[in-house]
N, C-alpha and C positions, 0 to 999 in steps of 0.2 A: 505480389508486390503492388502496394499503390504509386505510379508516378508522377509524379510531382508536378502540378499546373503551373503556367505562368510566369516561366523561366527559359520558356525554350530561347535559345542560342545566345543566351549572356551566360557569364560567370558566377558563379554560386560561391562563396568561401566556406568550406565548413570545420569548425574547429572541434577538434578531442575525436579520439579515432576509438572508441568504444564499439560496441553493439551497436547503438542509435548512430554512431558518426558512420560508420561504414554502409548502416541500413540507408542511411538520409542521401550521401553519394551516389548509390545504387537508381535509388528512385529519382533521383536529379538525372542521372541518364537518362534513365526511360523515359525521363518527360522533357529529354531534348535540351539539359542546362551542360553548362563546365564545370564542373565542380572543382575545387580546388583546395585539398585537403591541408591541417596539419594538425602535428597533435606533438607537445615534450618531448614526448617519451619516445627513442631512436626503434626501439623494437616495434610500437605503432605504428609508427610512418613504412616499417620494413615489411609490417603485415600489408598497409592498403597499396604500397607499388607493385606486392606481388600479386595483388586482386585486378591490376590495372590503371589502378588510381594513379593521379599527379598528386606530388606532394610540393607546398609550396612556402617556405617560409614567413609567415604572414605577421609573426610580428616585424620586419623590413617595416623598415618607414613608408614605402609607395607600395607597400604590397597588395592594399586593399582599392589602388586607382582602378576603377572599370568594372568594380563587381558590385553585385545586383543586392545584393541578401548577405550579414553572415549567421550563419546558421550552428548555434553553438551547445555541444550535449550538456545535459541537466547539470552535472556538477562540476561546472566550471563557472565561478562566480562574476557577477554581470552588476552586482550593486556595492550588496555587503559581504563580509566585512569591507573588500575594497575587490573594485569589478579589474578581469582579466586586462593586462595591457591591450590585449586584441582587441577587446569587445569595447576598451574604453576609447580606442582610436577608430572603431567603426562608430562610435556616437559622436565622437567629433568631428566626422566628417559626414556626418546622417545618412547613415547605411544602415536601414530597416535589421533591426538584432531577432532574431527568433529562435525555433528549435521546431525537433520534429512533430510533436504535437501538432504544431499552426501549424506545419506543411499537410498533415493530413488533415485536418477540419478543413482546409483549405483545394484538397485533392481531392477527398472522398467522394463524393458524387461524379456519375457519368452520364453520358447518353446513354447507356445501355440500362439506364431505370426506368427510361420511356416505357420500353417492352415488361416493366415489372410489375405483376398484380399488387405487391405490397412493399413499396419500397423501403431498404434497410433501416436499420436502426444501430443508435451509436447508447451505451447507458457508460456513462464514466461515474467510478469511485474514490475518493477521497476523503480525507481525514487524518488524526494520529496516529489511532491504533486499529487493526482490524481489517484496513483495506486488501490484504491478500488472501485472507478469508471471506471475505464478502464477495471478491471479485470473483475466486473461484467458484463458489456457491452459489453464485446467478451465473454461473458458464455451465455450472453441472447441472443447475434447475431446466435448465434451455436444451442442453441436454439429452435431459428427459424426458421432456417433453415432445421432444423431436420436431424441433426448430434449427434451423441451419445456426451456426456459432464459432466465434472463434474472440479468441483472446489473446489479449497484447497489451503492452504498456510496460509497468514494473515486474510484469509476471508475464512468463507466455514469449510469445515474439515481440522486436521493436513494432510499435505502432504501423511503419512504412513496411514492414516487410510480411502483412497480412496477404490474403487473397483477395480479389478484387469481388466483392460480398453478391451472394446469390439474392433471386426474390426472397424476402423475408427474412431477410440474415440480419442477427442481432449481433454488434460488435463489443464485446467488454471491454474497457479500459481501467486498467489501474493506474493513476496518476498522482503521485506526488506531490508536493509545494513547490518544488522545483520547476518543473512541467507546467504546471498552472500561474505561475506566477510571468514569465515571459513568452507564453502563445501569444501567438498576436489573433489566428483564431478559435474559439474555442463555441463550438456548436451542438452539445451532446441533446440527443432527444431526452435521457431521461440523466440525473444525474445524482449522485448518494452521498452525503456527507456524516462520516459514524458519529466523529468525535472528538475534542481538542483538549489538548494535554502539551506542557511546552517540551519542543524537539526542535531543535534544527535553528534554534534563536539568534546566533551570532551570523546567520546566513541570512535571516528574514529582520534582522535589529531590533529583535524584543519579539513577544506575543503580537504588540500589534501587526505586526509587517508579517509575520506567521500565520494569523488570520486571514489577513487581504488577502496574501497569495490565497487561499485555500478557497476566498468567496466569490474568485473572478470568473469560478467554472458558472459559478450558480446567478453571480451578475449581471454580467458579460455574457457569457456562455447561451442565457437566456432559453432553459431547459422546459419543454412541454411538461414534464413531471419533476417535483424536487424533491428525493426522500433526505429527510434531516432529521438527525439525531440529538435532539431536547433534551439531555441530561446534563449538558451546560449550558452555560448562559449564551455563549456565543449560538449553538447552535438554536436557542430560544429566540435573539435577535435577527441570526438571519431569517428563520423562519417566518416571525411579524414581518421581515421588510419584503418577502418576497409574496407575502400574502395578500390579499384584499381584506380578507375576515375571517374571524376564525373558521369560518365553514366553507373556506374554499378551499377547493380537494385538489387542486392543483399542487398544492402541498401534503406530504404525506410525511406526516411525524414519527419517528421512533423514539422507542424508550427502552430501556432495558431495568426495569424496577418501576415505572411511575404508570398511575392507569392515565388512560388521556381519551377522555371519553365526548369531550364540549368540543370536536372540533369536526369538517367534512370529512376527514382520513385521516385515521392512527390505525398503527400496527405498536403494540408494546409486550413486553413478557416481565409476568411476576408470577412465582412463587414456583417455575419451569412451565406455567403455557402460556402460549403466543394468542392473542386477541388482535380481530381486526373488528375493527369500528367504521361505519360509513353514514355518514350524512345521521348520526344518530341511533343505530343498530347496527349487533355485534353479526359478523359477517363470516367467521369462519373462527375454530380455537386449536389450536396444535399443541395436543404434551412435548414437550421439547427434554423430560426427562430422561427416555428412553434411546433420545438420537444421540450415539457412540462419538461420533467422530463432532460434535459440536457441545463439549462441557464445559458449564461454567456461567457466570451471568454475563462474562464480554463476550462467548460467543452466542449467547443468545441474542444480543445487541446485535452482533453480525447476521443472525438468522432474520432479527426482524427487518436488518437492511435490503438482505436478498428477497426474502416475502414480496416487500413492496417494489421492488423494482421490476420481479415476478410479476405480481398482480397488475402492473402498473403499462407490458406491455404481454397483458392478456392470458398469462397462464393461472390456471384453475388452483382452487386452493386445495384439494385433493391433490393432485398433481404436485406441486411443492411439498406436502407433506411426504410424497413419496420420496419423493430425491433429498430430503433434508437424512431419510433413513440411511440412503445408498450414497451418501457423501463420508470419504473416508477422512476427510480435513487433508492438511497440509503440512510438509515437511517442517521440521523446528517451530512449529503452532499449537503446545497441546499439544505433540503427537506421543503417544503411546508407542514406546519403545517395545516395549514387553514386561512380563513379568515373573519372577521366582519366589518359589515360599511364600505367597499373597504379600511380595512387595511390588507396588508398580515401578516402571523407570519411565519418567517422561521429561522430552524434549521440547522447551520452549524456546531457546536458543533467539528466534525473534522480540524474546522480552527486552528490548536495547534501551530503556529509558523505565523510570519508578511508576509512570500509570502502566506501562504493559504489563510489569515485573506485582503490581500489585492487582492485576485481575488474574494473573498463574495464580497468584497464593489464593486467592479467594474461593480458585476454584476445586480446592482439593484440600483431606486435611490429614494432621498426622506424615507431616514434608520432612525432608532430609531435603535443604535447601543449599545448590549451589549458584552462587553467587558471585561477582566481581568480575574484571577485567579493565577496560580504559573506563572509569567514572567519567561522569556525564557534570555540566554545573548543579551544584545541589547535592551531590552523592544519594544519599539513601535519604535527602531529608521528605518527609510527606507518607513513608514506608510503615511507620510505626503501627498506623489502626491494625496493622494487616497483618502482623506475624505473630495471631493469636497462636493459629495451626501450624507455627515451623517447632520441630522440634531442637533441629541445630542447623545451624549453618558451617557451610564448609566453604571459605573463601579461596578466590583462584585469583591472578591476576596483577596487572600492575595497582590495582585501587584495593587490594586485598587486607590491608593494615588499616588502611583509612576507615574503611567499611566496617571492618571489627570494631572500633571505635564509637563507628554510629550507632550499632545496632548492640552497645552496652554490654548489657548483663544478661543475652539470649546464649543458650550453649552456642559453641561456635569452635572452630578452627583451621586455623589458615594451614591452604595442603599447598598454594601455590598453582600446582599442573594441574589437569584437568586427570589427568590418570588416577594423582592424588588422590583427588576428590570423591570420583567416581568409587574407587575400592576402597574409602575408608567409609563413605556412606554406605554403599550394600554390605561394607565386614557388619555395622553399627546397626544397621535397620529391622525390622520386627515384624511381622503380619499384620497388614494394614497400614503400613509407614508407605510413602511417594517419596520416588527421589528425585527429586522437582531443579532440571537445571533451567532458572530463570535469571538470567544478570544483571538484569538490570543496567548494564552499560554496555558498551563499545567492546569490540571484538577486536581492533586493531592493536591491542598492544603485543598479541598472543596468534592470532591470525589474519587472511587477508579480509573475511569478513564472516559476521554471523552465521550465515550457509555455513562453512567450514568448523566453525566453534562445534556446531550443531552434530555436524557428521564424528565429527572427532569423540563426542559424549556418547554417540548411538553406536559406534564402530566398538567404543572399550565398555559402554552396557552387553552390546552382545558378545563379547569375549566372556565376561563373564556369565552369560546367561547357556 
């Protein structure tokens, strides 16, 4: 556990009793605060009194008199569309609003670095799509290499509830727009930004407010090394702003299709190898053909983000190529179900939105493609280049009819269930066919979240398998 600086013997408020609420409570103890919980939901509040906790009513009108901070988990809305009563009577009354993020940028260092030859390191990851792939992949790279490690964030443990980091210990973060957008501090030594694609818009009030959140790691944050990923504009922008010239290597460019050869540091992948380029000369090249558990040209994108964050606090590029081999990816990413009669079944279940749902398709061909669930704004529009290689789609969900709609005159049929789907695609499939569940939306009309979507398509492939 990291305990919390700076609060010893005042009140703490912390709102939504999740993972990060109960972890942020915790470490407010340890570092001598009162914390003073509350969360809606009657069974929350029933989980933290029997951990110890006070629970406190906090939307009361005087609730928030005499406390220091309130400290409120990622999804609980603080702006848009329209910010939590709680959070909007702690700004009326100018009570410092944060999350646990800025408590730990805020915590993480101690006296006991003094006695350290090489004191820790923090590398956080962000972006649309990719960041649990990346973030794993520079935890596995570290690894490897036999560097002390541990990860937290949106993956892994809450942020607070890590260990208190040895000499040399590299911390992974995967963090959100959510998490980035209200830290108050946000200090990564190195930090990765894959990619942007609109998600989460009605929360950030358009693309723009979607970006900021995501540039205040890299602004703010004010990162020794910045890896950015240059296949949109945004991340072309932030790039020049954070740069002096194109040849300064403080910045490290990725691309996944583009060479980028005029600059101090690029890491890019075309045609399946990874090129690194430095100050003018190519530096190292990795086939990325043959690594199993990283298919496709977005997780090559993901590979050249871990490369660089690799490279960037010292491991060898030999070394990376090894752990890129011995990296098996991640649940509902890509993952490789298994296989019958040379049909694959793969789970991508994490495809929540039309840019993930169209780097699944790009990266396989000859799909039996299921699709649907809560549509996202847009439905399938932007999908079209991409489903050269589906050969039918099988709709599930509440957006199941809409989507047949969008996607015209592709075979298709709507099964509804996921069981549907699943046995009328492997009854239908042929040697060499994928049975690609990418959704392209929301999980919530059918489960509690994508994890679960995910398990449910892997549990009725291996029935059948």
């Amino acid at each position: 556990m990291i305990p919390v600086t700076g609060y010893s013997g005042r009140k703490v408020a912390v709102l939504g009793l999740g993972r990060s609420g109960l972890a942020t409570a915790a470490a407010l103890v340890a570092g001598g605060a009162e914390p003073l919980l509350w969360d809606d939901s009657p069974e929350a509040r029933e989980k933290a009194e029997a951990a110890g906790f006070a629970c406190v009513d906090l939307t009361r009108q005087s609730a928030l008199e005499g406390v220091a901070a309130l400290i409120t988990s990622p999804g609980i809305p603080h702006l848009y569309p329209k910010p939590n009563k709680v959070i909007a009577r702690a700004m009326e009354l100018g009570i410092p609003v944060d999350n646990d993020i800025g408590l730990f940028f805020r915590s993480f260092g101690s006296r006991d670095w003094d006695d350290f030859e090489t004191p820790p390191k923090v590398i956080c990851v962000t972006g649309s799509n990719g960041k649990s792939t990346t973030t794993a992949l520079i935890h596995h790279i570290l690894q490897v290499a036999g560097r002390p490690t541990q990860m937290a964030g949106n993956i892994g443990k809450g942020v607070l509830s890590i260990d208190p980091p040895q000499d040399g210990e590299v911390v992974v973060l995967e963090l959100s727009s959510y998490q980035t957008e209200l830290a108050r501090a946000l200090t990564p030594d190195v930090a990765v930004f894959t990619n942007l694609s609109p998600d989460h818009l009605d929360r950030h009030d358009g693309m723009g407010g979607y970006f900021a959140a995501k540039r205040r790691l890299f602004v703010e944050g004010g990162p020794d090394r910045a890896v950015i990923g240059v296949d949109e504009l945004e991340g072309r922008f932030m790039a020049g702003q954070l740069s002096m010239a194109p040849e300064d290597d403080r910045v490290i460019r990725i691309s996944s299709g583009q060479k980028l050869e005029g600059f101090g540091w690029s890491v890019f992948a075309r045609k399946g190898f990874l090129a690194e380029w430095r100050r003018g000369k190519q530096m190292a090249s990795i086939d990325l053909r043959a690594v199993a558990g990283l298919p496709g040209a977005h997780n090559h994108q993901n590979a050249c983000a871990a490369y660089a964050a690799g490279r960037a606090v010292g491991i060898a590029p030999k070394m990376i190529e090894g752990a890129f081999h011995s990296f098996a990816g991640l649940p509902h990413r890509s993952q490789l179900v298994g296989e019958r009669n040379g049909v694959k079944f793969v789970n991508d279940s994490k495809a929540t939105n039309v840019d993930s749902a169209a780097k699944a398709l790009q990266a396989f061909q000859n799909i039996r493609w299921i699709v649907g669930g809560m549509g996202k704004e847009g439905g399938l529009t932007g999908l079209e280049p991409h489903l050269g290689s589906v050969r039918k789609a099988y709709l599930i969900g509440h957006s199941a009819r809409d989507f047949a709609v969008q996607i015209g005159d592709l075979p298709q049929e709507i099964c509804e269930t996921m069981e549907r789907a699943v046995a009328r695609a492997a009854a239908e499939a042929e040697p060499g066919d994928v049975v690609l569940l990418a959704p392209a939306a929301a999980s919530f009309d059918q489960y509690a979240n994508f994890e679960k979507r995910g398990e449910d398509f892997v549990a009725r492939v291996k029935a059948l398998l």
